[in-house]
C-alpha positions in Angstrom: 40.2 -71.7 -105.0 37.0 -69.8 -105.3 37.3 -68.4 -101.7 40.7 -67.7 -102.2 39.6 -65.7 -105.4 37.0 -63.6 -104.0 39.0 -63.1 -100.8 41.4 -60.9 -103.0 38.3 -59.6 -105.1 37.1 -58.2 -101.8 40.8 -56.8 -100.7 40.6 -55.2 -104.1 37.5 -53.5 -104.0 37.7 -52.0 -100.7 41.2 -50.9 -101.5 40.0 -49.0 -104.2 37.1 -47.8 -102.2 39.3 -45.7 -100.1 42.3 -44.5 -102.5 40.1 -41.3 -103.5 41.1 -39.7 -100.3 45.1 -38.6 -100.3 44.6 -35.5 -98.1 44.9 -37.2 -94.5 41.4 -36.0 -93.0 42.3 -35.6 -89.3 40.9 -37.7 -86.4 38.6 -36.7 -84.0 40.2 -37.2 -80.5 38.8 -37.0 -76.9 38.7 -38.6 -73.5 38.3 -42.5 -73.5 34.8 -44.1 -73.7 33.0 -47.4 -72.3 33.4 -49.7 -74.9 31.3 -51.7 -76.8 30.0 -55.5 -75.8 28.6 -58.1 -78.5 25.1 -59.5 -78.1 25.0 -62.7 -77.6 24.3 -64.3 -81.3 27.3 -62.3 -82.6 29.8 -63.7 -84.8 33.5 -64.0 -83.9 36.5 -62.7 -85.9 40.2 -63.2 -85.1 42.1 -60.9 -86.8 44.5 -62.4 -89.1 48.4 -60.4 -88.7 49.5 -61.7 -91.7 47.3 -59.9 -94.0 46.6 -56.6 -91.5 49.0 -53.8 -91.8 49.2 -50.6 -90.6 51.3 -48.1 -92.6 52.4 -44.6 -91.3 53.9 -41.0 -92.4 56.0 -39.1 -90.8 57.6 -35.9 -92.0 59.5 -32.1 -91.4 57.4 -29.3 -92.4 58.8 -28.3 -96.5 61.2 -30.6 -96.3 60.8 -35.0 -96.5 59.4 -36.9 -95.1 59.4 -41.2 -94.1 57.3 -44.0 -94.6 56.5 -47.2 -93.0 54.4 -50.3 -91.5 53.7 -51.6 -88.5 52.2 -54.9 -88.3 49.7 -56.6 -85.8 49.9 -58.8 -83.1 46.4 -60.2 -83.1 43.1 -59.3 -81.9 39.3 -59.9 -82.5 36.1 -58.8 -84.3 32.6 -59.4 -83.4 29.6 -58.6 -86.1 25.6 -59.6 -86.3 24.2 -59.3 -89.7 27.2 -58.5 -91.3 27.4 -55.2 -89.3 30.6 -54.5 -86.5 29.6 -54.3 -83.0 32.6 -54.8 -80.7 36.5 -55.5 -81.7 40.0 -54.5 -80.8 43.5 -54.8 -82.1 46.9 -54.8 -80.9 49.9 -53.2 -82.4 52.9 -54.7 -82.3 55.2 -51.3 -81.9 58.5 -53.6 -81.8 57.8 -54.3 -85.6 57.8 -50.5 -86.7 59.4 -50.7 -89.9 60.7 -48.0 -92.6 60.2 -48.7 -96.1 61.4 -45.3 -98.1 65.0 -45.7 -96.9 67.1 -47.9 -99.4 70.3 -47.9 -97.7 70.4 -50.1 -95.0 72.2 -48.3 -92.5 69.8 -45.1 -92.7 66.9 -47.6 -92.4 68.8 -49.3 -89.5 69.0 -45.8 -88.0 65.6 -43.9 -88.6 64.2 -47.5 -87.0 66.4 -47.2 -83.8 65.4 -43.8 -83.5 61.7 -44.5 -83.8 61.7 -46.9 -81.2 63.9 -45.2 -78.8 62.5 -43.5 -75.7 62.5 -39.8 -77.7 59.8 -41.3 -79.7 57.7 -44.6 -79.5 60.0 -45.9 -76.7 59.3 -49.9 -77.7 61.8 -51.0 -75.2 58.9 -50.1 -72.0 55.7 -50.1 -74.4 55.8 -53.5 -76.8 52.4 -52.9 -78.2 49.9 -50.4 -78.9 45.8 -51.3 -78.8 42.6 -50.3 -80.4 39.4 -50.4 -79.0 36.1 -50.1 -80.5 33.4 -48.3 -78.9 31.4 -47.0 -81.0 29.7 -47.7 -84.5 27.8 -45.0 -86.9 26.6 -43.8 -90.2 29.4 -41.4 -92.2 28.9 -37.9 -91.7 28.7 -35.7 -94.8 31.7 -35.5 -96.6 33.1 -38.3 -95.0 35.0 -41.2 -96.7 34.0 -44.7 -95.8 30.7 -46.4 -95.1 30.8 -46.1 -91.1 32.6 -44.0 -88.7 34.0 -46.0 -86.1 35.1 -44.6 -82.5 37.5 -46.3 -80.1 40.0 -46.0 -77.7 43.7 -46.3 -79.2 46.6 -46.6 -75.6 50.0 -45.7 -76.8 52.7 -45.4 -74.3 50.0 -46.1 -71.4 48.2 -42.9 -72.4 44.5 -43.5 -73.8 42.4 -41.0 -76.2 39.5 -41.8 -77.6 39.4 -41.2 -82.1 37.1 -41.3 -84.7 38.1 -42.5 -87.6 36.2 -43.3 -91.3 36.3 -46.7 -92.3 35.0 -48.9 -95.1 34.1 -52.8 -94.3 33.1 -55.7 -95.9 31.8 -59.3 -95.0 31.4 -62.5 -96.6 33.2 -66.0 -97.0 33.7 -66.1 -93.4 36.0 -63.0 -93.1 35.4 -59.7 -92.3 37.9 -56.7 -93.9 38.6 -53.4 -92.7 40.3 -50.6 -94.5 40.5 -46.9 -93.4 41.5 -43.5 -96.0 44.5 -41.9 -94.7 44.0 -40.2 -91.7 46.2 -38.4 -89.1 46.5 -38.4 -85.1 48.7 -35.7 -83.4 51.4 -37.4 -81.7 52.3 -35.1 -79.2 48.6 -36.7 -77.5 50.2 -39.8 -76.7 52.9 -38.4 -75.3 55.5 -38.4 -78.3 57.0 -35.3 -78.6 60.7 -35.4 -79.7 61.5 -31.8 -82.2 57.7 -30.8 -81.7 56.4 -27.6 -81.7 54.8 -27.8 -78.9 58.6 -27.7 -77.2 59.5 -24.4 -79.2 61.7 -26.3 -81.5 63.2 -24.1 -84.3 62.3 -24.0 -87.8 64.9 -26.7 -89.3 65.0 -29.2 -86.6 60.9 -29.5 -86.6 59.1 -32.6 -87.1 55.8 -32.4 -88.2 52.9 -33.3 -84.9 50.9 -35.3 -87.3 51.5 -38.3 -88.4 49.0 -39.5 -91.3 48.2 -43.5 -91.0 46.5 -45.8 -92.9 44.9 -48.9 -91.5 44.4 -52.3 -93.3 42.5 -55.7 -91.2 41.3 -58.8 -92.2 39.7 -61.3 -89.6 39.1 -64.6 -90.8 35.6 -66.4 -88.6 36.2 -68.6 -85.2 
């Protein structure tokens, strides 16, 4: 019971952490990088899908805009005194889910079209994936404890972001949370009513898409 309480404590406190930032800081993208290998007393991690989450915003320029989750498959987390060093995740793309839309045939609808081949096509890519490759202090200004840089394939393209994150060890678990932050689309590939295609004014959808990331991995 104890674990269990400070387990949440910790989800709390790093939740809180990261709320301050509502603007969407955008991520740093480039060309995939090596990525990183554990040492050899490093501590293993298996991310645990029920309690990670990724959540996502999508929207037309003035206009709305749609929310969502996507949730894991699985993945894994290495760390040496207390402090990342190597870890992936994969994203299971199949699950994208809207949660704004209360009637269920809009919902029904805005998901079809989301995982059809004008957008995340889910039918020929299943599953996204994460990996880490790098590790470092926050810059100025930046939200979170660490910046962490890795390699995120979507739709068998592969770009390289830096993101802020906050993390926290202890009771056998290590937790993840990110700010909002947003990726452009249109560089994996997903470019359905971008501008980038000279689409007019009213049918636009916005290139970025703000996300927000969420993991807990529980000690092998």
């Amino acid at each position: 019971m104890k674990k269990q309480f400070l387990f949440f404590a910790m989800i709390a406190g790093l939740f809180m952490a990261c709320q301050s930032n509502t603007q969407g800081d955008a991520a740093k993208t480039g060309d995939a990088k090596e990525t990183t290998k554990p040492t050899a007393a490093a501590t293993k991690y298996a991310v645990d899908p029920a309690a990670s989450v990724i959540e996502w915003e999508g929207y037309k320029p003035g206009k709305y805009g749609h929310k969502g989750t996507i949730k894991l498959i699985g993945g894994q987390i290495t760390a040496k005194d207390g402090k990342p060093e190597s870890g992936n995740f994969v994203l299971d793309m199949v699950s994208l889910a809207n949660t704004d839309l209360e009637d269920p045939a809009k919902k029904a609808k805005l998901e079809g079209h989301l995982k059809s081949g004008d957008f995340f096509e889910v039918e020929k890519f299943p599953t996204a994936k994460f990996e880490m490759t790098g590790i470092a202090p926050p810059k100025e200004g930046v939200k979170g404890n660490h910046i962490i840089t890795g390699n995120l394939t979507m739709k068998d393209i592969t770009k390289s972001i830096e993101i802020p994150v906050s993390f926290k060890t202890g009771e056998g678990m290590i937790m993840f949370r990110t700010p909002e932050f947003t990726i452009n689309r249109t560089e994996w590939g997903v470019n359905f009513n971008s501008g980038i295609l000279g689409t007019v004014k009213d049918n636009l959808i916005a290139d970025d898409v703000k996300l927000k990331i969420q993991l807990v991995a529980k000690e092998i």
